[in-house]
Every structure is written in structure tokens, then in C-alpha cells.
N, CA, C, O and CB atoms as a CASP TS submission, in Angstrom:
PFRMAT TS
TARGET T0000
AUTHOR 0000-0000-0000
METHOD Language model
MODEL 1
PARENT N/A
ATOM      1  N   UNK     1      72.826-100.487  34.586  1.00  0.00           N
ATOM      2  CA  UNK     1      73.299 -99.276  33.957  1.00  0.00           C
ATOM      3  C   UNK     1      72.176 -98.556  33.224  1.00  0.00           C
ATOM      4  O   UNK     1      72.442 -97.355  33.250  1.00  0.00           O
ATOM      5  CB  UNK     1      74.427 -99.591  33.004  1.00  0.00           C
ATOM      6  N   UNK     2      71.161 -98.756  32.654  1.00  0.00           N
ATOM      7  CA  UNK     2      69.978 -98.059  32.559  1.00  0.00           C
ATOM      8  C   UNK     2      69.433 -97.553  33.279  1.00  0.00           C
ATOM      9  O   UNK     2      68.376 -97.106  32.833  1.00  0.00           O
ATOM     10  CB  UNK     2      69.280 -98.462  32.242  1.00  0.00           C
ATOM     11  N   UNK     3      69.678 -97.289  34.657  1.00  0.00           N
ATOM     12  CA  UNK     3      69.053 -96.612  35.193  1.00  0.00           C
ATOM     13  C   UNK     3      70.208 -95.160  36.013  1.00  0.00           C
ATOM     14  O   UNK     3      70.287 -94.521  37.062  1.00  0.00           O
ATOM     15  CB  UNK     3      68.203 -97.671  36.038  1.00  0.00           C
ATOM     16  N   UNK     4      70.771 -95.261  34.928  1.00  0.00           N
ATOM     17  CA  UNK     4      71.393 -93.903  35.095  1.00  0.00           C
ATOM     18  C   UNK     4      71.450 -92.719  35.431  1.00  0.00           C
ATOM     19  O   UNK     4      72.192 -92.028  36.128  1.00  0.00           O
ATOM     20  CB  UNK     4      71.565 -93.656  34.623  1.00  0.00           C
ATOM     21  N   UNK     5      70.295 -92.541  34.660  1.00  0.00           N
ATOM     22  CA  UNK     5      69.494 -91.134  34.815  1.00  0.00           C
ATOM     23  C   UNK     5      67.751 -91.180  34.840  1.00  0.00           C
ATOM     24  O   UNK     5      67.053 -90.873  33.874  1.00  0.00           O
ATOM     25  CB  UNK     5      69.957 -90.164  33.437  1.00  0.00           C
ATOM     26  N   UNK     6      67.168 -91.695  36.347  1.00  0.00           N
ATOM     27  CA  UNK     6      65.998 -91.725  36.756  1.00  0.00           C
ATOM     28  C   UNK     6      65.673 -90.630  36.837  1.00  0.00           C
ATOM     29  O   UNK     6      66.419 -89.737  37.238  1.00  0.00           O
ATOM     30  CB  UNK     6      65.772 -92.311  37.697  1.00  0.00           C
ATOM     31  N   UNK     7      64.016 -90.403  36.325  1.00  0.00           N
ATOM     32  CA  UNK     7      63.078 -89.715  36.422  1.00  0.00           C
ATOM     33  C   UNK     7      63.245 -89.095  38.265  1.00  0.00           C
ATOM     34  O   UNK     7      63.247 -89.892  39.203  1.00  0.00           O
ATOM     35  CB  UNK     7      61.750 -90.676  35.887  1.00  0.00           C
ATOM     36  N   UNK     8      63.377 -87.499  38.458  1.00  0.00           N
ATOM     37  CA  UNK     8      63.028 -87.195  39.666  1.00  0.00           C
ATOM     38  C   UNK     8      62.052 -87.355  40.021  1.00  0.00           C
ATOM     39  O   UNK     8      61.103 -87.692  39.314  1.00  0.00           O
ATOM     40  CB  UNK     8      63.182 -86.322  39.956  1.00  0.00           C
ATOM     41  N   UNK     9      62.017 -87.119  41.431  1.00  0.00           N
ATOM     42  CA  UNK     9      60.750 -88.070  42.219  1.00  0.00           C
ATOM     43  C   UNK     9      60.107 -86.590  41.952  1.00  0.00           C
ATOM     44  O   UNK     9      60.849 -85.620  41.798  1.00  0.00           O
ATOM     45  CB  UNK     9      60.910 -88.918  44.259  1.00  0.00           C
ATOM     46  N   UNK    10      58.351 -86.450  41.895  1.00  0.00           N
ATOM     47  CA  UNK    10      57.316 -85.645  42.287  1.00  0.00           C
ATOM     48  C   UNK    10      57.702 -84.496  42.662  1.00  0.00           C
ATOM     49  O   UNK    10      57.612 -83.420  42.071  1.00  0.00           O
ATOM     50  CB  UNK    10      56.606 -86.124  43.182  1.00  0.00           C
ATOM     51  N   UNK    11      58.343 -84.859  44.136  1.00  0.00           N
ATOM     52  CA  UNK    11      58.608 -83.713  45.151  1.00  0.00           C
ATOM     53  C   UNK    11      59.044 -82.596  44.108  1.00  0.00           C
ATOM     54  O   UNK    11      58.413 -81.544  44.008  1.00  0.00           O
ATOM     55  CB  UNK    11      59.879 -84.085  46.410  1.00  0.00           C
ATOM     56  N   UNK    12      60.406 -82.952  43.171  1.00  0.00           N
ATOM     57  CA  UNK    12      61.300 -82.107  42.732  1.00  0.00           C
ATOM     58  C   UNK    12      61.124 -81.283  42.161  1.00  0.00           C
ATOM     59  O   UNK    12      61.620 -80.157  42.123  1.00  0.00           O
ATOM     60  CB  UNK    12      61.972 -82.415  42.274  1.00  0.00           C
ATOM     61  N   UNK    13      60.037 -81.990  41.406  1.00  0.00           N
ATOM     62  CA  UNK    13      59.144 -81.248  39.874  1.00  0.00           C
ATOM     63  C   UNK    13      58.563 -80.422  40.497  1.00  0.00           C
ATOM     64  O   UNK    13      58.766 -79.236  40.240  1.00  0.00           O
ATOM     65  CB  UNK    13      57.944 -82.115  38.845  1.00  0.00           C
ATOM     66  N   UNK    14      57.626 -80.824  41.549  1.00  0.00           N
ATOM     67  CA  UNK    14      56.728 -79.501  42.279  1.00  0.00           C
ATOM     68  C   UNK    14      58.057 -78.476  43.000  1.00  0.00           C
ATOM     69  O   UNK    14      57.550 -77.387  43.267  1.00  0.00           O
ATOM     70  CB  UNK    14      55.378 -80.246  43.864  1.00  0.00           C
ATOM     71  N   UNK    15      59.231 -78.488  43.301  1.00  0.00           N
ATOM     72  CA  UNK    15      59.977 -77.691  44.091  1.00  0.00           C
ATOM     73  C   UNK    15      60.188 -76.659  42.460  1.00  0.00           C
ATOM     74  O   UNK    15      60.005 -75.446  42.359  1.00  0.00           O
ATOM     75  CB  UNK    15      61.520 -78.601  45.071  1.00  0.00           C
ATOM     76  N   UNK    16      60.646 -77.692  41.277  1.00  0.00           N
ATOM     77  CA  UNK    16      60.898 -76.758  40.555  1.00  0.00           C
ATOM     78  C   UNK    16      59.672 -75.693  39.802  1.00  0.00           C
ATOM     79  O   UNK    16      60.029 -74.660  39.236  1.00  0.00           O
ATOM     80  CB  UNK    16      61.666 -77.430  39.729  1.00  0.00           C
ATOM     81  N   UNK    17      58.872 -75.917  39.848  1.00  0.00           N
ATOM     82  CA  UNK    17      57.571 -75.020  39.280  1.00  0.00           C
ATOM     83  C   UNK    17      57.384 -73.487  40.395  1.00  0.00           C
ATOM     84  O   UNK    17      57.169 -72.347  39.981  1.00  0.00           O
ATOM     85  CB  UNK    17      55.844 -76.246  39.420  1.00  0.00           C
ATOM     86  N   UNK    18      57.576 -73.993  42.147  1.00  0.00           N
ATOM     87  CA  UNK    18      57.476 -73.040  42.898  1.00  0.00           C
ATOM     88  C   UNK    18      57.869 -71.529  42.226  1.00  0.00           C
ATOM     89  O   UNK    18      57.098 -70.642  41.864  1.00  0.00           O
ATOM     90  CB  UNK    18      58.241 -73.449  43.994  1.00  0.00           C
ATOM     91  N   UNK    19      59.022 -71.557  42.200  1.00  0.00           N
ATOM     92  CA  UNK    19      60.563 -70.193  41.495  1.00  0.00           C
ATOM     93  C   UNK    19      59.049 -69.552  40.658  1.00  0.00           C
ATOM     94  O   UNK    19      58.840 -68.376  40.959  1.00  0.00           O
ATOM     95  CB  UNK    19      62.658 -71.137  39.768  1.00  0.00           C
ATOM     96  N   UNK    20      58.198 -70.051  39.859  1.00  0.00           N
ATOM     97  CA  UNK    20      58.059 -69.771  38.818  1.00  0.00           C
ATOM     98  C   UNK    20      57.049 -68.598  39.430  1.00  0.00           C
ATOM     99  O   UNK    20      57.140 -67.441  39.021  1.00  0.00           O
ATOM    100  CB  UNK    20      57.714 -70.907  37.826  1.00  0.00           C
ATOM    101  N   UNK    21      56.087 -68.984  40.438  1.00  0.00           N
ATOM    102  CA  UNK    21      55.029 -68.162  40.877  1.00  0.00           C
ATOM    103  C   UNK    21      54.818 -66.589  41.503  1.00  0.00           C
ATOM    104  O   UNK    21      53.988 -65.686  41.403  1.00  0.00           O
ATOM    105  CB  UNK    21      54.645 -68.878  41.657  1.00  0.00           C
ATOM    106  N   UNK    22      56.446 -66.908  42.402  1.00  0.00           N
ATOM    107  CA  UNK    22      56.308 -65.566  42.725  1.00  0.00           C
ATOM    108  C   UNK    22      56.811 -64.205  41.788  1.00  0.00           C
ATOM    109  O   UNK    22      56.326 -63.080  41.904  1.00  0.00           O
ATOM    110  CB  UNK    22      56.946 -65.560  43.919  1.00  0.00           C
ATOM    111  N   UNK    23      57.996 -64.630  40.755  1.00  0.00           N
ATOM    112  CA  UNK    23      58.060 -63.746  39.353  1.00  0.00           C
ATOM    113  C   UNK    23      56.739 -63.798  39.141  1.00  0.00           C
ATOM    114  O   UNK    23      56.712 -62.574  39.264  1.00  0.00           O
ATOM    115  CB  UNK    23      58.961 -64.303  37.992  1.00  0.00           C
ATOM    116  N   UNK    24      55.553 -64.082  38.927  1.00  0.00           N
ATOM    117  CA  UNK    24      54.468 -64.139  38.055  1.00  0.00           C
ATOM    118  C   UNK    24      53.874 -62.844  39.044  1.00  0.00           C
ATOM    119  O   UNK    24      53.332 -61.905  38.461  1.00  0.00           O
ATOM    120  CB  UNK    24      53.548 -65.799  37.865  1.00  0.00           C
ATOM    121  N   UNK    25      53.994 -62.816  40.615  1.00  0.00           N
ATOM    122  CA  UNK    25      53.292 -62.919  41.168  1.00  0.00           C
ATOM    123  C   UNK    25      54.236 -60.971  40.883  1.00  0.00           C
ATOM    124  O   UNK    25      53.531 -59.971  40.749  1.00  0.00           O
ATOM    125  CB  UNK    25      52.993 -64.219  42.378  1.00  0.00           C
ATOM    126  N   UNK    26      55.014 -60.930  40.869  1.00  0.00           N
ATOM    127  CA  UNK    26      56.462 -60.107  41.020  1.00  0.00           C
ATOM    128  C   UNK    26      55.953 -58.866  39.556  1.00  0.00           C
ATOM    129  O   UNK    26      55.863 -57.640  39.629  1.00  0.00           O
ATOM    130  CB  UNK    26      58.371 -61.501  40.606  1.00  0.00           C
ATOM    131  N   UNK    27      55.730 -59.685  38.459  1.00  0.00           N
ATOM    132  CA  UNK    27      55.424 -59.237  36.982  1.00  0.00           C
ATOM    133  C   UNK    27      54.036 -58.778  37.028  1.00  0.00           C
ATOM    134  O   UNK    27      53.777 -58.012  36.100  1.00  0.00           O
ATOM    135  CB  UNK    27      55.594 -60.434  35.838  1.00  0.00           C
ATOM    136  N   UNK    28      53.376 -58.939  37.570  1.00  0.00           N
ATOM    137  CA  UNK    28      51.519 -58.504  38.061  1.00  0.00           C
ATOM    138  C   UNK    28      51.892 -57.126  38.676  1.00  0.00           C
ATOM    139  O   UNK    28      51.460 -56.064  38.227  1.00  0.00           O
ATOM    140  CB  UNK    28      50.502 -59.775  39.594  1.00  0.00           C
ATOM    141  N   UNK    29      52.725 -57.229  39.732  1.00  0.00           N
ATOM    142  CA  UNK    29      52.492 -56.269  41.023  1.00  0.00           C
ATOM    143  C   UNK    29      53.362 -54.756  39.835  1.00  0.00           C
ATOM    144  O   UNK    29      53.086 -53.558  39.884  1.00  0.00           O
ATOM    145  CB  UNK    29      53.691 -57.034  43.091  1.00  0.00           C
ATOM    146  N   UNK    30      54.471 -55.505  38.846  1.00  0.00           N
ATOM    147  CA  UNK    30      55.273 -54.090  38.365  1.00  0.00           C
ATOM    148  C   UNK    30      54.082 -53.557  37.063  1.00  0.00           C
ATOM    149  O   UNK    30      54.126 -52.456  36.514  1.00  0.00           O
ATOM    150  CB  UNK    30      57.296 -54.515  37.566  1.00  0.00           C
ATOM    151  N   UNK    31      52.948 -54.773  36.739  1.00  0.00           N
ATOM    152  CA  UNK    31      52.159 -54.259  35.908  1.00  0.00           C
ATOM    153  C   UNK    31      51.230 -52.903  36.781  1.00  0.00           C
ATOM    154  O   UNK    31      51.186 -51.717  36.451  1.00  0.00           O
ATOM    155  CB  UNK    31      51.295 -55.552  35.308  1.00  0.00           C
ATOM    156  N   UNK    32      50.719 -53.415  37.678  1.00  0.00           N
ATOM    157  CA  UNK    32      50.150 -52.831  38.701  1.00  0.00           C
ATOM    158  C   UNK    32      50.606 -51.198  38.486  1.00  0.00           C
ATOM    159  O   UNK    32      50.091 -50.229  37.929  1.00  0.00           O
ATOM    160  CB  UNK    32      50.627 -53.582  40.094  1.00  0.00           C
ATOM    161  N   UNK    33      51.779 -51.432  39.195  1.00  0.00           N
ATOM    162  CA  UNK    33      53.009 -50.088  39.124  1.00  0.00           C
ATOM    163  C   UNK    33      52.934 -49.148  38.198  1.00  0.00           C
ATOM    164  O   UNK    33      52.780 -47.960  38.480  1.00  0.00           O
ATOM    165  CB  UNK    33      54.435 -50.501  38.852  1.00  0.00           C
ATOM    166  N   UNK    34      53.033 -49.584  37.050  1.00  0.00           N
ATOM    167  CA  UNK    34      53.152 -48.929  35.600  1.00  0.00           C
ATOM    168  C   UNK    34      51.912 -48.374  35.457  1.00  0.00           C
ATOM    169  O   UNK    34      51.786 -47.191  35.141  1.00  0.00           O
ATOM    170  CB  UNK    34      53.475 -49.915  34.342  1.00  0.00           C
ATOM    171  N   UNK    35      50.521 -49.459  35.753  1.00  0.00           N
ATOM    172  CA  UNK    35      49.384 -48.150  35.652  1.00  0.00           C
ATOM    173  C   UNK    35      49.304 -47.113  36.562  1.00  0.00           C
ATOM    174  O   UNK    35      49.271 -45.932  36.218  1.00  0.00           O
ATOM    175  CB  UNK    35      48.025 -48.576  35.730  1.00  0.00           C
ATOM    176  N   UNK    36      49.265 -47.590  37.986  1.00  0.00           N
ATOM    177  CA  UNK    36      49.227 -46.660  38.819  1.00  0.00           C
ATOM    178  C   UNK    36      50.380 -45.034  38.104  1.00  0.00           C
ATOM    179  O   UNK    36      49.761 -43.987  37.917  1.00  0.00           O
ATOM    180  CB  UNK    36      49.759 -47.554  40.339  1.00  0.00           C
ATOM    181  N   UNK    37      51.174 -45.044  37.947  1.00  0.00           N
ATOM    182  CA  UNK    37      51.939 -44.392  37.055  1.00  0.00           C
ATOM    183  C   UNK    37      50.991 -43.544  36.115  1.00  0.00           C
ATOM    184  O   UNK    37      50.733 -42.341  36.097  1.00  0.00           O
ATOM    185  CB  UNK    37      52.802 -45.391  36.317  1.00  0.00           C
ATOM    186  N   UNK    38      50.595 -44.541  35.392  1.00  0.00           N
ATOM    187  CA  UNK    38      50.283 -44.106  33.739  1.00  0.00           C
ATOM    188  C   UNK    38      49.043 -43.083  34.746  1.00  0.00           C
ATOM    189  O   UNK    38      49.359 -41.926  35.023  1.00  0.00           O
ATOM    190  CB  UNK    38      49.537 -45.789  32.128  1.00  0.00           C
ATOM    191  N   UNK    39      47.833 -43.581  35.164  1.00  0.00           N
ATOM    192  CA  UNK    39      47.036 -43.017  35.841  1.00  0.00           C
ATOM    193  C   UNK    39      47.549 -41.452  36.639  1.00  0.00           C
ATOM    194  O   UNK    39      47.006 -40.375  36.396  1.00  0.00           O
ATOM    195  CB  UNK    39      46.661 -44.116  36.690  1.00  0.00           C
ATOM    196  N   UNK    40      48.407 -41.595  37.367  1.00  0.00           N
ATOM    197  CA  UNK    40      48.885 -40.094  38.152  1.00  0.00           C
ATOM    198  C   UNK    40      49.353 -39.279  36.857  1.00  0.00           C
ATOM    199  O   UNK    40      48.873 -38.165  36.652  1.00  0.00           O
ATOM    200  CB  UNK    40      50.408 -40.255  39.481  1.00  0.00           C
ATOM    201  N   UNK    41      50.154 -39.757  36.111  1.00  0.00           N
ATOM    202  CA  UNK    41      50.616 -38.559  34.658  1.00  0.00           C
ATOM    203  C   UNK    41      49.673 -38.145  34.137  1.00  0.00           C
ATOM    204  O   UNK    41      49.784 -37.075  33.539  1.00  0.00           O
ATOM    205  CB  UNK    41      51.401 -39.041  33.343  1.00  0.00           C
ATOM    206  N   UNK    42      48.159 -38.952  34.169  1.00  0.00           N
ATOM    207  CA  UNK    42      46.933 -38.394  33.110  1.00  0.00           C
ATOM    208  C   UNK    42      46.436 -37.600  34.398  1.00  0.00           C
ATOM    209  O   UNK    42      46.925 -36.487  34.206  1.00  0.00           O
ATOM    210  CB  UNK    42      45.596 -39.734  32.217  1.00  0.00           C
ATOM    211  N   UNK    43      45.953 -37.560  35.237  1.00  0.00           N
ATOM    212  CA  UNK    43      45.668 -36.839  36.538  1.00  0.00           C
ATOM    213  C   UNK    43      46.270 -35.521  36.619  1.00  0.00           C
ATOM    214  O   UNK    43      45.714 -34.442  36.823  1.00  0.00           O
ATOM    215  CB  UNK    43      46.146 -37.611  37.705  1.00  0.00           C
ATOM    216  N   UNK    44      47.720 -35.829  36.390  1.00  0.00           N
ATOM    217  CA  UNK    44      48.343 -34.401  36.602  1.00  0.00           C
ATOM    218  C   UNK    44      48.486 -33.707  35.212  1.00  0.00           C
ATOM    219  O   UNK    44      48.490 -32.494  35.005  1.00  0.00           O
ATOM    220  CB  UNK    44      49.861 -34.486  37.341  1.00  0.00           C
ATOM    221  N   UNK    45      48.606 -34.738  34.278  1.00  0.00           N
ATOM    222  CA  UNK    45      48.703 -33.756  32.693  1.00  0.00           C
ATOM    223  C   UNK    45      47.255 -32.557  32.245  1.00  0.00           C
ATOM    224  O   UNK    45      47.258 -31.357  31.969  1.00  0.00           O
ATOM    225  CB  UNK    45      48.690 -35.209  31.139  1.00  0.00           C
ATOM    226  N   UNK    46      46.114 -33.605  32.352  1.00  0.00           N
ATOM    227  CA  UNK    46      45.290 -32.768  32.288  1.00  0.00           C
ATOM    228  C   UNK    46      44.828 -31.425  32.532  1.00  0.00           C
ATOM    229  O   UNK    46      44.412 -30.554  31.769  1.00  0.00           O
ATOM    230  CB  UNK    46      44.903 -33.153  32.538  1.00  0.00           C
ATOM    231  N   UNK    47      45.048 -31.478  34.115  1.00  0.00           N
ATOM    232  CA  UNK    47      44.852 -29.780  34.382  1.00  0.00           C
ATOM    233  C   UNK    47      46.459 -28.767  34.186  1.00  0.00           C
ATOM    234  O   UNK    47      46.669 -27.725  34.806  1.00  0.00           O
ATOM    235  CB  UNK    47      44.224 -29.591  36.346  1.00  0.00           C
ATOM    236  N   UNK    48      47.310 -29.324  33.306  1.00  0.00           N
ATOM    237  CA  UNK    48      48.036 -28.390  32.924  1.00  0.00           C
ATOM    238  C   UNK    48      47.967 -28.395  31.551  1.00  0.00           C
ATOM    239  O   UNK    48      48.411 -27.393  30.990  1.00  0.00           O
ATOM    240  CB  UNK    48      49.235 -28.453  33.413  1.00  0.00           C
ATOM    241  N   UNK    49      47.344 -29.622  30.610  1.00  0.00           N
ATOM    242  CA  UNK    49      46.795 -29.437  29.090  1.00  0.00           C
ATOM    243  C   UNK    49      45.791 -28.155  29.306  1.00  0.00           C
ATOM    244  O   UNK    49      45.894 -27.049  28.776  1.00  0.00           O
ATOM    245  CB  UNK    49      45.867 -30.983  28.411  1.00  0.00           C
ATOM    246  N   UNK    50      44.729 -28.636  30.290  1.00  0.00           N
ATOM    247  CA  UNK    50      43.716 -27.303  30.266  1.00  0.00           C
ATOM    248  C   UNK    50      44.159 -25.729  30.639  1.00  0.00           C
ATOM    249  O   UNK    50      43.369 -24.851  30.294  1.00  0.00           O
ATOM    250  CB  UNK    50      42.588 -27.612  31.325  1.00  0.00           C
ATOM    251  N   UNK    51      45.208 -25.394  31.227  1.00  0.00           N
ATOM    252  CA  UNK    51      45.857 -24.594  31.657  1.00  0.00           C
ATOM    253  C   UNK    51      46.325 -23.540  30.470  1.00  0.00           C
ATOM    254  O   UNK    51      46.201 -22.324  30.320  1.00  0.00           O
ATOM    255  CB  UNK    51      46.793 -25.277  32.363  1.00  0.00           C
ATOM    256  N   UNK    52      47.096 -24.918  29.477  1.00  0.00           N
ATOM    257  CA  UNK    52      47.896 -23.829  28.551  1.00  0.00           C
ATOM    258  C   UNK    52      46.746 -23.593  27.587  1.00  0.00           C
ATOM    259  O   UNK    52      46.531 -22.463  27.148  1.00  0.00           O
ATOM    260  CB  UNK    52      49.455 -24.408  27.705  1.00  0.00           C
ATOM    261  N   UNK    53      46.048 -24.576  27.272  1.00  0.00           N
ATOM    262  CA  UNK    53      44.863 -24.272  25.875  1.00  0.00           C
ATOM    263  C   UNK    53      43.836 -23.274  26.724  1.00  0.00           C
ATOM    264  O   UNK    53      42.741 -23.090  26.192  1.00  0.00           O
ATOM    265  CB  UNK    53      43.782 -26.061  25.130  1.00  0.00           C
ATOM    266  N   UNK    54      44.089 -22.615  27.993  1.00  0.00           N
ATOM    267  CA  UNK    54      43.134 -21.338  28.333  1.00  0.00           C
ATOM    268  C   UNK    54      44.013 -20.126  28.251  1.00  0.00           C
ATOM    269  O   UNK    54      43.470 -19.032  28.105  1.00  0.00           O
ATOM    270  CB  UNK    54      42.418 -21.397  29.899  1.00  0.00           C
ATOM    271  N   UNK    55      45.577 -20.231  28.347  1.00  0.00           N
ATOM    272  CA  UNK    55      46.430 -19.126  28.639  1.00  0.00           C
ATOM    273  C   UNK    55      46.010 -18.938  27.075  1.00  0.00           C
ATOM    274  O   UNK    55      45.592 -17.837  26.717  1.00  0.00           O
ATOM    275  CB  UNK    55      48.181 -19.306  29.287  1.00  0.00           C
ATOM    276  N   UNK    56      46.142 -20.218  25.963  1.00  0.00           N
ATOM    277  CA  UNK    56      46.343 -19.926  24.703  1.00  0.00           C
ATOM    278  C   UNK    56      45.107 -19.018  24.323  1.00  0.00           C
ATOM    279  O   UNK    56      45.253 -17.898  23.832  1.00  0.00           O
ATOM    280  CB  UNK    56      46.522 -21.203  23.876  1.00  0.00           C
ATOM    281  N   UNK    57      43.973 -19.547  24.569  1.00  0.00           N
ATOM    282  CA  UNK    57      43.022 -19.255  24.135  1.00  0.00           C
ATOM    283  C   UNK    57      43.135 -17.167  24.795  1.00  0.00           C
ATOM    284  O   UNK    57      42.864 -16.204  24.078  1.00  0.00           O
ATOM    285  CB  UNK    57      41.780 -20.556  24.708  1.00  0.00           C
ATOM    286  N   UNK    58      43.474 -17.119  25.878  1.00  0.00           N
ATOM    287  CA  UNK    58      43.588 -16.004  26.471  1.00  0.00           C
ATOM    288  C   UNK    58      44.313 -14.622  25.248  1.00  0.00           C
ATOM    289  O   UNK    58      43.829 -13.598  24.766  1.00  0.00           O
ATOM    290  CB  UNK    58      44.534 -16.450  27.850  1.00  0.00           C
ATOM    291  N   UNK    59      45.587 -15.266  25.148  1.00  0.00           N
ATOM    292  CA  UNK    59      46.399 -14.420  24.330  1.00  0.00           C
ATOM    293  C   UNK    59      45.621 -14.372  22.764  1.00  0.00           C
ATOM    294  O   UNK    59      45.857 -13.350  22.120  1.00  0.00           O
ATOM    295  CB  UNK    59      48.030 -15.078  24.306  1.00  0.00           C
ATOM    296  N   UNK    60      44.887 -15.208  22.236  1.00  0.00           N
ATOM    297  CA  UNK    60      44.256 -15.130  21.192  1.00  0.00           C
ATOM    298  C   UNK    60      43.078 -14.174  21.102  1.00  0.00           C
ATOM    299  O   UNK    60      42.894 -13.512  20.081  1.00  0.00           O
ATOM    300  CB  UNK    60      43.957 -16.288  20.946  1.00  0.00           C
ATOM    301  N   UNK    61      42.509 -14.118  21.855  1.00  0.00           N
ATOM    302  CA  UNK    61      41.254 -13.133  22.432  1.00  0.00           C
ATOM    303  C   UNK    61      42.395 -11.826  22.615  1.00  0.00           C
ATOM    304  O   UNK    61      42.231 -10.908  21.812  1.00  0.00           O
ATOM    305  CB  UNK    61      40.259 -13.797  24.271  1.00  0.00           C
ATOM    306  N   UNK    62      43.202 -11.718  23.318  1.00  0.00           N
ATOM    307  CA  UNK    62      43.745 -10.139  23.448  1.00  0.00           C
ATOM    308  C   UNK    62      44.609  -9.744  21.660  1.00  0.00           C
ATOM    309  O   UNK    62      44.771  -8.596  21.245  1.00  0.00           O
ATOM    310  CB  UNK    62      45.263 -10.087  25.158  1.00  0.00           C
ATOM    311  N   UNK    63      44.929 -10.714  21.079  1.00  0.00           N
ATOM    312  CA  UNK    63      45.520 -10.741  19.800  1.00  0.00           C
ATOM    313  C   UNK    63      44.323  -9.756  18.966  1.00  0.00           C
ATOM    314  O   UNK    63      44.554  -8.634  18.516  1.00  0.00           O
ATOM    315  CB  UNK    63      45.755 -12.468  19.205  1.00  0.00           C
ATOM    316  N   UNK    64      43.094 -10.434  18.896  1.00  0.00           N
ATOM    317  CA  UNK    64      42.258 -10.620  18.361  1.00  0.00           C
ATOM    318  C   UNK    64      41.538  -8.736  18.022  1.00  0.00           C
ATOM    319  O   UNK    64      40.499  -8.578  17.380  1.00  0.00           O
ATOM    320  CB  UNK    64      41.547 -11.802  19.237  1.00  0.00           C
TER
END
């Protein structure tokens, strides 16, 4: 009766660690994602930041 609840064999332990890799692998690729992201919004923000601070600058000069 002590041996009730044996230690799983090797195999199991390594079956259970597998699950763990491809989330890892899953959590990399959505990091990935998010810059690629962050990167295209600064790409496209820029030449419409520069856009309005020239319209601005424009109407200030005709103000002026």
C-alpha cells in the first residue's frame, strides 16, 4: 500500500513540459506582432505629424 501513488515514469514529465513550448513559442510570435504594429503606426504617424505642424506652421505665416 505505499506504493500508491508512484512517481511517473520520465516519459510523462517530458510529455508534460512539451504544452509549455509552443505557448512560449505562440507569446514570441504575438510579441513579434505588436511591434511590427507599433513600427507601421510610427511609419504612418509621422508623415501626418509633419503634415499638420506644416499646414500649422502655414496658417501662422498667413496670420502673421
Amino acid at each position: 500500500m505505499d506504493n500508491e501513488n508512484p512517481a511517473p515514469p520520465p516519459d510523462e514529465t517530458q510529455t508534460a513540459s512539451e504544452p509549455t513550448k509552443p505557448s512560449d513559442e505562440k507569446e514570441e510570435n504575438n510579441v513579434l506582432k505588436l511591434k511590427g504594429l507599433l513600427v507601421q503606426i510610427l511609419l504612418l504617424g509621422v508623415p501626418i505629424a509633419i503634415e499638420k505642424l506644416w499646414e500649422w506652421a502655414r496658417s501662422r505665416k498667413k496670420a502673421a
